[in-house]
N, C-alpha and C positions, 0 to 999 in steps of 0.2 A: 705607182704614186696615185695618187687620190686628195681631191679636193680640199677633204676634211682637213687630212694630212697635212698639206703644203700649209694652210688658214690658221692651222692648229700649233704648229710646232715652227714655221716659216715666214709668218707677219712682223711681228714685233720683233727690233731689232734685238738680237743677244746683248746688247748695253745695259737694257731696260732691266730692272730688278725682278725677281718672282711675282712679286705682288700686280705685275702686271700679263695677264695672261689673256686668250686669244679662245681659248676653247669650244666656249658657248656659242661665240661668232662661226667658228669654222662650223661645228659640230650641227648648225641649222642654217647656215649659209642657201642652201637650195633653198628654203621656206624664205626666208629675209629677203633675198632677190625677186622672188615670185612675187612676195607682197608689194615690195617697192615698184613692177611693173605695172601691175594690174591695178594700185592706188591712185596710180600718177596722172590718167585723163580727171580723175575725182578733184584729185587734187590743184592742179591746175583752174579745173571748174572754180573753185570753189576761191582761189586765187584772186581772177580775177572778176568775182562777183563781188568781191572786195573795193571794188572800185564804184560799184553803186552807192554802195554809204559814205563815197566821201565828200564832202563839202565844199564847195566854192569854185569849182572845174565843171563846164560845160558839157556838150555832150560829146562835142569833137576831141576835146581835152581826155576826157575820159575812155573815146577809144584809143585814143594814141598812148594814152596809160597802160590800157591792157593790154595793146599790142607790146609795147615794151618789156610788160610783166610777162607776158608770154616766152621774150628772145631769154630774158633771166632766168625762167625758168629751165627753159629746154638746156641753154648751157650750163645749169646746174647740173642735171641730171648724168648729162653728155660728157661734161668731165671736171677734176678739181684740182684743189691746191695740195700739197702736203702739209702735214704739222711739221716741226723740225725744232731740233737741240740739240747742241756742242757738248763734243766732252774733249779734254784734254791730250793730243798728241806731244811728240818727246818735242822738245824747247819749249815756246809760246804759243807755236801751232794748236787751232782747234780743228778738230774732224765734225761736219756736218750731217748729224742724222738723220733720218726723214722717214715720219711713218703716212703711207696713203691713206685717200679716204677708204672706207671698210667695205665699199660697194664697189667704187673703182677695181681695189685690190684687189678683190675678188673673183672680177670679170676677167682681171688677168691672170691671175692664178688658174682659172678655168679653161684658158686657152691654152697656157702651159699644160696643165695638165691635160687635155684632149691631146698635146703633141708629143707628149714630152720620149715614146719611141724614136718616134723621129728627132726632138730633139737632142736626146740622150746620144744617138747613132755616131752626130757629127761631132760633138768633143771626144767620146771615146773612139774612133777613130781617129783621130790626131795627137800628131807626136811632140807637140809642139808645149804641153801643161803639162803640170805634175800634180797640181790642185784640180782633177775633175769632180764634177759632182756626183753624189752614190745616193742614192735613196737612204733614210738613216732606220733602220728594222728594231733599236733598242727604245722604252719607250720612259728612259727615268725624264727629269721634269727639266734638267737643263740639256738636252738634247735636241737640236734643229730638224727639221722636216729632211735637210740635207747634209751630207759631212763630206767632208775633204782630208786628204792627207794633210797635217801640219809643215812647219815651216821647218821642224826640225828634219821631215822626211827629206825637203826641199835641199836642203844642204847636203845631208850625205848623199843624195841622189848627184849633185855639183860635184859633189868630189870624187866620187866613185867614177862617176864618167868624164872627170878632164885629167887622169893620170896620163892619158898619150896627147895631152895638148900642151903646147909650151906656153902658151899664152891666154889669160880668161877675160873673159868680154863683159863687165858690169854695167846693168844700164837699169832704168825707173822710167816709171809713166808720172809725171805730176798730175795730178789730180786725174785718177784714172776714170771713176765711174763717172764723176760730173761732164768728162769732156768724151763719153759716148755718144754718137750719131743714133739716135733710133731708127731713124729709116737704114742704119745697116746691119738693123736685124733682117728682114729679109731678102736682103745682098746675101747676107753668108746665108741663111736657108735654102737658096733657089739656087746659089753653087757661083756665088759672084754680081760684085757689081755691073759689069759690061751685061753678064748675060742675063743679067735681071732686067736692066734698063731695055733691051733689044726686045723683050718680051713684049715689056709694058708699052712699046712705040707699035705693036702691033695691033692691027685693028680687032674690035671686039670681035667679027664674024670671020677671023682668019682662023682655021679650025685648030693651026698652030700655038695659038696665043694660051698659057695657061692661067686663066681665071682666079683658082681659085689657092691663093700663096698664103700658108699658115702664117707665114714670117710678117706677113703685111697688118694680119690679125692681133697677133703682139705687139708690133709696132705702133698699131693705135689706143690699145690699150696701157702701154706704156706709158703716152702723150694722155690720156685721157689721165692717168692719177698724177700728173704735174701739169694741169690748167695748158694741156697742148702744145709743153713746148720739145721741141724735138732733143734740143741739148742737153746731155746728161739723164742717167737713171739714178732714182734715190738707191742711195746707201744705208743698209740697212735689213733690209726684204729677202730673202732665198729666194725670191722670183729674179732679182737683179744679178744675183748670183750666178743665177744659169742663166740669166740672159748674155752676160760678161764672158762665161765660157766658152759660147757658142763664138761670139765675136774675136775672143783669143784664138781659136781653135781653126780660124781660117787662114 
């Protein structure tokens, strides 16, 4: 898996019609991030010299302006809101969409992607899904950056494996993605919550303690394309996808 890949075929939700496509973002994604780093002290500058030309504010006034304009900036940068659109589930129900901003996503697509062996390791090792995720190697134009087995595999897999059970056990997540914890992406990364937390209670200089948790890398990136909040990943993204996986999969 590769960057391009995931941005390219992996962003914009499958809802979305053709005419809405990803490519050009993915396919220069490394240039567009680089620029937005390297723009942003200019930028900023140039922000809050905006506050010399304005009228009727003092000079105290005027720092406390820019100091202000400073905090909005930085947590623009630092992280955002989603866009979002409804479309229709069976009765009245609507299902909530959510596309991130294209800088945030990005950053997290990139962390996935730097893990994604190790990510990959932990749902196909477990016995527990039948929807993992595969990298998708075909490249017509409705095809996702990721594919899963359908729902119809899901079923005859049900069946095939409960002929020696007298009894089948049906159950649902209500609103599964929205009521995801992001900090327990890396809980199930580091091999559990207990042994994650025992880590983290470790002093920096215990030569025990390990530093440096991909899981924790995702997790902020997560929180950085919904304006930081930990509840729920948008719906939508094949980043949420396999982030979902990983958390089934423990």
């Amino acid at each position: 898996m590769n960057i391009e890949h995931l941005l390219n075929k992996g962003y914009f939700p499958k809802e979305l019609p053709p005419s809405f496509f990803t490519e050009l973002f993915g396919n220069d994604f490394t240039n567009i991030s680089a620029l937005a780093d390297s723009t942003k002290n200019a930028s900023l500058t140039a922000l809050q010299n905006s506050v010399n030309t304005m009228t009727g504010l003092s000079r105290p006034e005027k720092t406390e302006k820019k100091v202000r304009l400073k905090q909005i900036f930085k947590n623009r940068l630092n992280y955002s809101d989603c866009s979002q659109f409804n479309i229709p589930k069976s009765g009245i129900a609507r299902k909530i969409i959510k596309i991130p901003n294209p800088i945030h996503q990005g950053k997290l697509s990139q962390a996935i992607v730097d893990n994604y062996t190790e990510i990959a390791k932990l749902f196909n090792d477990s016995n527990l899904s039948t929807t993992k995720p595969q990298i998708e190697t075909e490249i017509e134009q409705n095809k996702r950056s990721v594919k899963h087995n359908d729902f119809s595999f899901f079923k005859e897999s049900g069946i095939i494996n409960s002929f020696k059970y007298a009894v089948q056990l049906k159950t649902d997540i209500a609103k599964f993605y929205p009521s995801i914890y992001t900090h327990s992406v890396p809980w199930v990364t580091f091999g559990g919550k207990d042994k994650y937390k025992r880590n983290r209670a470790l002093s920096n200089t215990d030569p025990l303690k390990v530093s440096n948790i991909y899981g924790d890398d995702i997790d902020d990136r997560l929180m950085w394309c919904q304006n930081q909040q930990t509840m729920g990943i948008p719906i939508g993204p094949d980043t949420s996808f396999i982030s979902r996986s990983n958390c089934l999969s423990y």
